[in-house]
Structures are given as C-alpha cells and as structure tokens.
N, C-alpha and C positions, 0 to 999 in steps of 0.2 A: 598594250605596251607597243611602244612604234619600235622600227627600228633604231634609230637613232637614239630612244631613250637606253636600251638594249647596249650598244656600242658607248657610250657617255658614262655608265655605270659598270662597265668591263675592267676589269685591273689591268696593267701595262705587262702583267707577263703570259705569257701566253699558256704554258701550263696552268696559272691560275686561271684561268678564262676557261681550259675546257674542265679543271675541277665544279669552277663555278657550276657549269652548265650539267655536269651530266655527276658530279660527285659523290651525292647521294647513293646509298646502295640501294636505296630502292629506282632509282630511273636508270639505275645501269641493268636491272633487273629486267624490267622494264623494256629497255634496250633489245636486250637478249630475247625477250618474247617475242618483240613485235617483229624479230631482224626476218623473221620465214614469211611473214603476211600481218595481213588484217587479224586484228581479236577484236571480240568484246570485253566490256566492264568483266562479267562473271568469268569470263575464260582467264583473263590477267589476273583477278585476284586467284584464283582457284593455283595457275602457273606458280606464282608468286609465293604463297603461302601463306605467312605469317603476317603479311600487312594487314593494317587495319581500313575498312572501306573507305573513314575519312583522309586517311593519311593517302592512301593509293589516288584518293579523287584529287586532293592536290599534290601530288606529282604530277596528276596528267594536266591538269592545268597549268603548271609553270612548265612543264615541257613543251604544249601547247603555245604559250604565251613566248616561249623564245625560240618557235621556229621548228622543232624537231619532231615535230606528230601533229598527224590533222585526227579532229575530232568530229564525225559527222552520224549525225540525228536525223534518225528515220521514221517521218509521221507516221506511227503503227501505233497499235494499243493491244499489248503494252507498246511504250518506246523503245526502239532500237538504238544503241547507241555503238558503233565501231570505230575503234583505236589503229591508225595506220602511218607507219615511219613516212617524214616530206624525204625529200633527195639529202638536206641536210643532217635528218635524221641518220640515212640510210649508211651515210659516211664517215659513219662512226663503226663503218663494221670492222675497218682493222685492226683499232687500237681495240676493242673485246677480241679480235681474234688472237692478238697479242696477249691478252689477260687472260685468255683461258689457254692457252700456250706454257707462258708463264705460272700457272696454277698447274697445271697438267704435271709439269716439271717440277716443282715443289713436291707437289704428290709423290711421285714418284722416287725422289731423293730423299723424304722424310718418312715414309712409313713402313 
C-alpha cells in the first residue's frame, strides 16, 4: 500500500484517521508493548494475552502496511522474526500516555 493510497482512503476528520489507524484494541495493545523496544511474534502474543495468533498476525500487518512498525526477518532456523515501533509509530506515545492517565483516574474514582 503506497502512501498515497493510505492518505486518499483517510476520512476528513482527523480523530477518525487516528481511530482508523490505531482503533483496534488489539494494536493499541500492541502499541503499548512495543512502546520500551523490539519484541518478537511469541513475546507480543504471550504480553497480549487473549489474541488469537491469526488475528495478532494481522494487526501487525495492517500496522506494518500503514507506517507504524517495521517487521524484520532473520535468515535463522528457526526464523526470527522482530516487531519494532518506525518514529511514526513511536509518536503515538502521548496520546497512550493520555489513555492510561485517563484510566489510572477512573480506577481510581470508581473502585
């Protein structure tokens, strides 16, 4: 997917664009893991929990495919394969630190 296709299929409001992209609670998960480093396949799902390996395998391709995490494949045997936030990625750390801010403080009011 180029960029351009990416920017052409974006809705005109700009909260929908970052729901678009990261709305899922599983790549906001996701998110969250990768925000300290590099993981693998088994360390994300394991982090994760409850996804299931097919569902987890595409999120990381459509997060892949628009920008926010590189995937890189390591001629080994077995294969290697390591999950790591781009810069674009990485610049989503405020609005989670906002969300777990916000959560923090629910907690905290409601229990």
């Amino acid at each position: 997917m180029t960029t351009q296709t990416v920017k052409k299929d974006l809705p005109a409001c700009p909260v929908e664009t970052t729901l678009t992209l990261i709305g899922d609670k599983w790549k906001v998960l996701i998110l969250r893991d990768l925000m300290p480093g590099t993981k693998r396949f088994g360390e994300l799902k394991k982090s994760i929990g409850t996804v299931s390996q097919k569902v987890l395998t595409a999120q990381l391709r459509d997060m892949e495919n628009n920008g926010l995490l590189t995937r890189t494949v390591y001629a080994e045997v077995p294969p290697r394969v390591e999950y790591s936030l781009t810069d674009l990625g990485k610049s989503l750390k405020p609005i989670l630190d906002a969300m777990w801010n916000w959560g923090e403080e629910y907690k905290a009011q409601n229990s």
